[in-house]
N, C-alpha and C positions, 0 to 999 in steps of 0.2 A: 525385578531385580535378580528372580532365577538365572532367566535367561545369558542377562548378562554377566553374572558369576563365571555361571558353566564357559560359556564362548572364553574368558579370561581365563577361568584353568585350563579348559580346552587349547588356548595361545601356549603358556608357558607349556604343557606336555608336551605337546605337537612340538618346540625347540627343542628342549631336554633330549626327546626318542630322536628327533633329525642329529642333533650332537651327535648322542651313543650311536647310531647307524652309520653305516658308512659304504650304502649300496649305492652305487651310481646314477639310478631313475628314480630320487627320489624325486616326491612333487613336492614344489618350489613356490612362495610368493608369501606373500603374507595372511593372507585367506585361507588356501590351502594349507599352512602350515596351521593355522586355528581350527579346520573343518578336521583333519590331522587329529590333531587332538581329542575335538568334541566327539568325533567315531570313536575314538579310539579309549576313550570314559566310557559310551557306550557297552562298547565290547566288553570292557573290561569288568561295566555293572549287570549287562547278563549273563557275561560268565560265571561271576561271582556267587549271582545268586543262584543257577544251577547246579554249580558245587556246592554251594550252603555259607559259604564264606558271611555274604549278605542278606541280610531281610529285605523282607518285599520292598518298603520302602526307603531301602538304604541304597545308596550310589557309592561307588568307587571313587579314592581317594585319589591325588596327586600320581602316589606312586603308580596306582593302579592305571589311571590315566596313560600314564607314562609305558607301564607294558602292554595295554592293548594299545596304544598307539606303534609300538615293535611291534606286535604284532599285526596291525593292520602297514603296516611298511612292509614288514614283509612278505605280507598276501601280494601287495602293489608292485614289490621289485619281482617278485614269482610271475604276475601276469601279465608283465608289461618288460620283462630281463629281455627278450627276443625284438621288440619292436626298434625300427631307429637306426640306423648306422651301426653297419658291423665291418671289424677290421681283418676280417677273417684271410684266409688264400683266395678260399673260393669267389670272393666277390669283387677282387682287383682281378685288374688285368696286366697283364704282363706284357 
């Protein structure tokens, strides 16, 4: 029943952080918007407990979910901003 908890907070953060965001590469579907999430609880319960926020065995809340899901968006619009169709000068032709 863990598993599927997490995956289900994992869903709803993963929307919440695509909401607040508003980078253009974000990753899209429904899956990814749950795997989105569950990284991004990840992130958020090893951060936490290197800063001390959390005990060994305590995980990241909703919220928390919720910012390291920004911040894993924003690692992903960081390394992925340049790939894909650019409207630039230099790439039309005249």
């Amino acid at each position: 029943m863990g598993l599927i908890w997490t995956i289900l907070i994992g869903l709803v953060a993963g929307l919440i952080a695509r909401m607040i965001s508003s980078a253009p590469k974000e990753p899209s579907g429904f899956i990814m918007t749950a795997l989105l999430g569950v990284v991004g609880a990840v992130v958020a319960t090893y951060l936490g407990q290197a800063i001390g926020w959390y005990g060994p065995n305590q995980g990241a809340g909703l919220i928390g979910a919720v910012v390291g899901a920004l911040i894993v968006l924003a690692l992903w619009n960081w390394l992925f901003a340049g790939r894909g169709t650019s409207n630039t000068l230099d790439d039309r032709r005249l």
